[in-house]
C-alpha positions as CSV (number, residue, x, y, z in Angstrom):
1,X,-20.6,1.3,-8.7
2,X,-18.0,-1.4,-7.3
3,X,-20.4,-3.3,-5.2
4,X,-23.0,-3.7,-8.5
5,X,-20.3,-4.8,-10.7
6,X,-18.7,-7.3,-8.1
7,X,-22.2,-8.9,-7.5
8,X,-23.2,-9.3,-11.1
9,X,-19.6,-10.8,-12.0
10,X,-20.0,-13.0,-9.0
11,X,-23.3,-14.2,-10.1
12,X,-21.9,-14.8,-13.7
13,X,-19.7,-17.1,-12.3
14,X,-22.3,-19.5,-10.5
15,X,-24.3,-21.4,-12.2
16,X,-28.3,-20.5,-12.7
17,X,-31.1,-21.4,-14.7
18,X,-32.3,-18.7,-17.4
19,X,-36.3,-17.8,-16.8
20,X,-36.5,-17.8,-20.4
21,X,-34.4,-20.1,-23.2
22,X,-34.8,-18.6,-26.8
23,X,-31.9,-17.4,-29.5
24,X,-34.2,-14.3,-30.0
25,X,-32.7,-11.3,-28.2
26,X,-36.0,-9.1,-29.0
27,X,-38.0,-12.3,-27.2
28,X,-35.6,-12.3,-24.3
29,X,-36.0,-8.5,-24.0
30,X,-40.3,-9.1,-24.3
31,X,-39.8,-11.6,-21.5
32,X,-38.2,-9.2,-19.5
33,X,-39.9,-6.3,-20.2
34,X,-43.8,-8.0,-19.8
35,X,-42.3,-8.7,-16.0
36,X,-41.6,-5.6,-15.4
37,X,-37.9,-5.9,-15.6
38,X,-35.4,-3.5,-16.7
39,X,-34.5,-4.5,-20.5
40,X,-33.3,-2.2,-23.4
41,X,-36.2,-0.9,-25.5
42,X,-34.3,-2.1,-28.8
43,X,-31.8,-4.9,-29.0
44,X,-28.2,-2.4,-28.9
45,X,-26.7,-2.9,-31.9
46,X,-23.5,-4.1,-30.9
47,X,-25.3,-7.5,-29.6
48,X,-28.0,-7.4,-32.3
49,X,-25.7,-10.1,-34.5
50,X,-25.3,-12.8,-32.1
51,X,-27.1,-15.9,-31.4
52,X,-29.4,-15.1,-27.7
53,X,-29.4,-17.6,-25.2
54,X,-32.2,-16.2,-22.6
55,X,-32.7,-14.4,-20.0
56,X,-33.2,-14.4,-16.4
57,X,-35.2,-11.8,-13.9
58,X,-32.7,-11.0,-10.6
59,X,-34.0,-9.4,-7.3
60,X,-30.5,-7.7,-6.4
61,X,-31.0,-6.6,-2.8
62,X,-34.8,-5.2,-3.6
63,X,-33.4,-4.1,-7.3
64,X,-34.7,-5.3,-10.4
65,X,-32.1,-6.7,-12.6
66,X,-33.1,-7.8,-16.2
67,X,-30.2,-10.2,-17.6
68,X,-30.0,-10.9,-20.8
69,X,-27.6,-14.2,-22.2
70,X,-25.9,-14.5,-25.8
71,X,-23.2,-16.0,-27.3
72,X,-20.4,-14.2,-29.2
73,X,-18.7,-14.2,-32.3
74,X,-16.4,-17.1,-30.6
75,X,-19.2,-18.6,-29.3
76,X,-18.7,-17.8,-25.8
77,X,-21.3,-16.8,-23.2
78,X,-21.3,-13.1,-22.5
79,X,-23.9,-11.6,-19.7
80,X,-25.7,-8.4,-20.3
81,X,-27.1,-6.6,-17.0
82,X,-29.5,-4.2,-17.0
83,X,-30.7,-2.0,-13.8
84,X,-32.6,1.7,-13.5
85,X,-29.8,3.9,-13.1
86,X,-31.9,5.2,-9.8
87,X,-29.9,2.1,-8.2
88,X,-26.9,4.5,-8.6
89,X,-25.9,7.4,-6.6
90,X,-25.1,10.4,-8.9
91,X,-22.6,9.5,-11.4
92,X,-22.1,6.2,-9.7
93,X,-22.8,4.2,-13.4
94,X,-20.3,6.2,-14.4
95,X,-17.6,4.1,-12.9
96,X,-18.6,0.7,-14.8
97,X,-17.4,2.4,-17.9
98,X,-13.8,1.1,-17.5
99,X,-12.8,-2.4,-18.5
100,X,-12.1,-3.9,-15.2
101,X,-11.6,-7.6,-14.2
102,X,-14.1,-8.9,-11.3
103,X,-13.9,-12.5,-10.2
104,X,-11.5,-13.0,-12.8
105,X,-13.9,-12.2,-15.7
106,X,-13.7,-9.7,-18.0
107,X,-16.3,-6.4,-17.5
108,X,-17.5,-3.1,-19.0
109,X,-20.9,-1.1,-18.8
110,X,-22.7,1.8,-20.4
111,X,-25.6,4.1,-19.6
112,X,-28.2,5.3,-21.7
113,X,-29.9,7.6,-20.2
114,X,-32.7,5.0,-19.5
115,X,-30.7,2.3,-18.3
116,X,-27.2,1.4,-16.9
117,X,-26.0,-1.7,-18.9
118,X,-23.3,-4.2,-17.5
119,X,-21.0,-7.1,-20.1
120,X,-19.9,-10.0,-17.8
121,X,-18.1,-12.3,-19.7
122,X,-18.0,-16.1,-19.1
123,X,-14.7,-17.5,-18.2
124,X,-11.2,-16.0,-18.0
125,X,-10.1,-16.8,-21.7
126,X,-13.4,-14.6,-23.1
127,X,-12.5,-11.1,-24.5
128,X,-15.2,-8.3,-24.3
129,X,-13.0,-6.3,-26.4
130,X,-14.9,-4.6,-29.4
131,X,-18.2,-5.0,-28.4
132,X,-18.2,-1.1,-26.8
133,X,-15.7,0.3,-29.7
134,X,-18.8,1.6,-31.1
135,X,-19.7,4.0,-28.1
């Protein structure tokens, strides 16, 4: 979906204050999750190495969007979006599989069967390359 990934690139680009500090992905995902928010159930496995940040609860339009901050092997900020594929017509996710540039960062997304998952990176220099090689 074009408009999802445009909006959550946009909003990587401000700047905002997480809801929740910590370096523990599992706690960010808690936080999330105890709101009520869209979160993975366990932290993917491509992430599960790298140093969390926080996370932040986003009302996108009347959708509940869990986000989820770390920092990667370069220690760069890289944005993990999470929304209930329901905010998708049919096989709308689907399109967020690509590696596409949005507001001149770097993005790529997945779906689960649960959940539809969204990387933003940080800044123009930051790579996302490698972190879905494993899909």
């Amino acid at each position: 979906m074009p408009v999802f990934r445009n909006h959550m690139a946009y909003f990587a680009n401000q700047r905002f204050v997480l809801d929740q500090n910590t370096k523990d992905l599992e706690e960010a995902r808690a936080w999330l999750a105890s709101r009520d928010f869209p979160v993975y159930e366990a932290t993917p496995e491509m992430i599960a190495r790298f140093e969390g940040m926080g996370c932040k609860a986003i009302d996108w339009h009347g959708i509940k969007v869990g986000l989820v901050c770390f920092r990667n092997d370069s220690d760069h900020i890289v944005h993990l979006f999470v929304v209930d594929p329901a905010a998708f017509q049919e096989g709308g996710a689907s399109a967020l599989l690509a590696m596409k540039r949005q507001h001149d960062l770097e993005t790529q997304g997945w779906e689960d069967g649960q959940f539809v998952y969204l990387f933003v990176d940080s800044e123009p220099k930051v790579s996302l390359q490698g972190l879905l090689s494993s899909l």
